[in-house]
Structure formats: structure tokens, C-alpha cells
C-alpha positions as CSV (number, residue, x, y, z in Angstrom):
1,X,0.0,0.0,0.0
2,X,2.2,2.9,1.2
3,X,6.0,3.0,1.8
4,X,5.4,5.8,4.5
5,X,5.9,5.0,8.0
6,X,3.9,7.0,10.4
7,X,6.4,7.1,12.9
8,X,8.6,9.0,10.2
9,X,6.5,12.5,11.1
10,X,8.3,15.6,9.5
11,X,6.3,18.8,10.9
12,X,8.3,20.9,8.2
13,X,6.3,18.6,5.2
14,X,3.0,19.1,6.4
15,X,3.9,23.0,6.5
16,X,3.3,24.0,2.6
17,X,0.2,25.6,2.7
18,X,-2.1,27.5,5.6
19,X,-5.6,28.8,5.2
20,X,-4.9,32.5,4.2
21,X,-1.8,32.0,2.4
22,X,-2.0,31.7,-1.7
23,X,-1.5,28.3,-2.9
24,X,0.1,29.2,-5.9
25,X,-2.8,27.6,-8.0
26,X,-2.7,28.6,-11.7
27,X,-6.9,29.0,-11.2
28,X,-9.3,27.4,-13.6
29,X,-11.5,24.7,-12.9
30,X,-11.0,22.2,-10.0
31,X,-9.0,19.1,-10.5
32,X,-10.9,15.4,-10.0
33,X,-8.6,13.3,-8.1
34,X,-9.6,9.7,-6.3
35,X,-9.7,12.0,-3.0
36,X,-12.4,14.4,-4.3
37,X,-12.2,17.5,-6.5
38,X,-8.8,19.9,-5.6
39,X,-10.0,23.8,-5.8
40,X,-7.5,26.5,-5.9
41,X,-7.5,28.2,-2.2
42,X,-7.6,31.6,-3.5
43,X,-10.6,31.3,-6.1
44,X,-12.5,29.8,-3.5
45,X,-12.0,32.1,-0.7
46,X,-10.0,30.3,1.5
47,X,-6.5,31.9,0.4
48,X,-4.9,34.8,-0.1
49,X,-6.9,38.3,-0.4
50,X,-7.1,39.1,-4.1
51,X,-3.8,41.8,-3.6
52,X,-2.1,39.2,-1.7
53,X,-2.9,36.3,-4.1
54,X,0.4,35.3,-6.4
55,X,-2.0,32.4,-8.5
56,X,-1.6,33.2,-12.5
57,X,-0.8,31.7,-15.6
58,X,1.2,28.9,-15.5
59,X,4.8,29.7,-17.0
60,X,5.5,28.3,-20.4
């Protein structure tokens, strides 16, 4: 199933995004994965305030 080991807990992994913070989403519509549909924080109100937000087009 997973290689993980729970005991092998890294605080600093679990750290890369906090409600309020942009998520560096490129916007558009939300992504279907086997865990649900993935929404970009900002576009749904729970990132970054709209002057704070970094989320654009993704570099080509």
C-alpha cells in the first residue's frame, strides 16, 4: 500500500500551505482526483486576499 511510515513525522512537510496563504494555483477549474475534487485556495476564498494572491498563468 504505502511506503510511509507513520512514525517517520516531519512537521516541516506538512507545513506547505495554511488557510490565508495563496497556494500558488494557476486558477481554472478544479482538478478530480480519487480523494475528491482539488479547488484552488484563492478562487474559493479560502487563500490569499485578491492583492495578496500570487496564482496566474502557468509559465510556459
Amino acid at each position: 500500500m504505502y511506503d510511509d511510515d507513520p512514525d517517520d513525522f516531519d512537521a516541516e512537510d506538512t507545513e506547505d500551505w495554511a488557510p490565508g496563504e495563496c497556494d500558488h494555483c494557476y486558477g481554472g477549474e478544479p482538478i478530480d482526483t480519487p480523494f475528491g475534487l482539488i479547488y484552488c485556495a484563492c478562487q474559493i476564498g479560502q487563500g490569499a486576499t485578491p492583492e495578496d494572491c500570487a496564482c496566474g498563468p502557468e509559465d510556459d
